[in-house]
C-alpha angles and dihedrals in degrees: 000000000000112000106244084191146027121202146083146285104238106205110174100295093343123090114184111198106237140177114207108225118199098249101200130032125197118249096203120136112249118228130192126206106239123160114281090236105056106003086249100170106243107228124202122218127209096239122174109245094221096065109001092248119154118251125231099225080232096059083052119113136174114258131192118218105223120207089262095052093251112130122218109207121225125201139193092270093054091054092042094057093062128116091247121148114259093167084087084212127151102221121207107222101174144324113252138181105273090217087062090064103098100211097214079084094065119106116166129352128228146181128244114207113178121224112244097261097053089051098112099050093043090059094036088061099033090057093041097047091050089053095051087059085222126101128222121261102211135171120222132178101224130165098355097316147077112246124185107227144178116230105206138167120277125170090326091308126094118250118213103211100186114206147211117241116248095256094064080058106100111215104232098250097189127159092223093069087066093052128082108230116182122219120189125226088230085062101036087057083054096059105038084056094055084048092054086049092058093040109130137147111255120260117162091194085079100074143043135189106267095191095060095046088053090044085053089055099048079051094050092034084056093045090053095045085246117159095239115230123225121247117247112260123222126232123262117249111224108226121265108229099193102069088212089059096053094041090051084043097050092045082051092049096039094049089049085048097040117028090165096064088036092079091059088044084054104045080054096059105024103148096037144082110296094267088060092256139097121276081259106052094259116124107251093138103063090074089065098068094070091086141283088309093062092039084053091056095043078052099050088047094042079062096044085052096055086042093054130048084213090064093109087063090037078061096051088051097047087048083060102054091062104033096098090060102094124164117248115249129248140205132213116242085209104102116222127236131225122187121269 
């Protein structure tokens, strides 16, 4: 790997010599635009829009539209003036809860190797700040502008997340928010326990980007003069319009497709219809993942329901009972990555 940056990590006294290295690379296949006859690659000049003329790449400047159309040049000397960072430090502001990060705020991922004579405090802060269970809010001038960044643990190596500040976040202005829209506990059981079925621990080794692997073959298949043969294509599903019917639908389809993930699905609605709620929709079955006691009951009023012709109700009853009990949401501690 090639270094993108050369400073240091300035943590209170201590500066630890450091070099920035780019931590993901994109795997997406590059294309050119060439003419359609003869594959002739199409170049594009920098040409003035007043006359046409073309443009040296050392006469161009950077220019601000203003409201009005009118474009206010800057030069080198403008930027130079301002109060960027040069120190090409890495200032650590403050140590903070990772899980209060929120990661809408990442932007790009890199490395942190540190020189040889800045190995011992590297490692002296690395190991202290894993062991803290917080991450370090830092401040770095990179690429012509100041970002603020986390610095975190990785495979015994600190990573640098550089961020985005709070007002490049949109706020998400939809109609909907302002709208009451009414979910039933009968639908929400459904699909918590869909969500139960499809439970895993995350492993990215798992998948792969199929489109990339078939655009590689229809390259390789036209390189070796190969008729190239068409994908399958899957059926279209026709959509479902009662929303019971696709969520039964979808647990059906996720424990056939992951029994792995089925038997969780099942423990959560044990009791229950095979989708962990009542005959009815309702969600009887999520008391019965509480233990035996709570199996022993579902049994007792699986009995009660094929004794009486009113089970169904006795269901219904049972589903309320239970539908204030909702799980209390987490939240990962692996921060996500959007493209810089």
């Amino acid at each position: 790997m090639r270094s993108v940056w050369k400073g240091v990590i300035s943590f209170g006294l201590v500066s630890i010599p450091v070099r920035l290295y780019s931590a993901t690379q994109e795997r997406d296949l590059a294309f050119h635009q060439v003419r359609r006859s003869d594959g002739s690659r199409v170049r594009y000049r920098r040409v003035a829009e007043a006359d046409g003329d073309e443009v040296n790449y050392a006469d161009i400047a950077k220019g601000f539209e203003l409201p009005d159309g009118q474009t206010v040049v800057l030069t080198d000397e403008d930027f130079a003036n301002l109060p960027l960072s040069t120190s090409r430090a890495i200032d650590v502001l403050e140590f903070v809860p990772l899980e209060q990060v929120d990661p809408i705020y990442f932007a790009k991922s890199y490395y942190v190797e540190p020189d040889r004579t800045g190995a011992k405090p590297y490692v002296l802060l690395r190991d202290a700040l894993a062991e803290s269970g917080r991450v370090a809010l830092v401040k770095i001038a990179l690429r012509q502008r100041e970002q603020l960044a986390t610095l975190r643990v990785r495979d015994g190596v600190f990573v640098l997340e550089t961020m985005i500040w709070p007002d490049e976040v949109r706020e998400p202005d939809f109609p909907f928010l302002d709208e009451h829209v009414e979910v039933r506990p009968q639908e929400l059981a459904m699909a918590a326990s869909l969500i139960s079925t499809l439970a895993a621990d995350f492993d990215p080794g798992r998948f792969t980007d199929g489109y990339r692997a078939a655009l590689q073959s229809v390259i390789d298949a036209k390189v070796a003069g190969h008729a190239m043969a068409s994908p399958p294509v899957s059926p279209q599903e026709e959509p479902v319009g009662d929303l019971m019917a696709a969520l039964r639908a979808s647990i059906a389809a996720a424990r056939r497709d992951h029994p792995a993930g089925a038997g969780a699905g099942a423990g959560a609605g044990a009791g229950a219809g095979a989708d962990g709620v009542g005959a009815d929709g309702s969600p009887a079955g999520k008391a019965a993942a509480d233990g035996a006691a709570s199996e022993a009951g579902s049994a007792k009023a699986g009995a009660a329901k094929a004794a009486s012709p009113k089970g169904k109700a006795g269901t219904a009853t049972a589903g309320k009972s239970t539908a204030k009990s909702k799980a209390a949401p987490t939240r990962s501690a692996t921060p996500t990555r959007r493209s810089a």
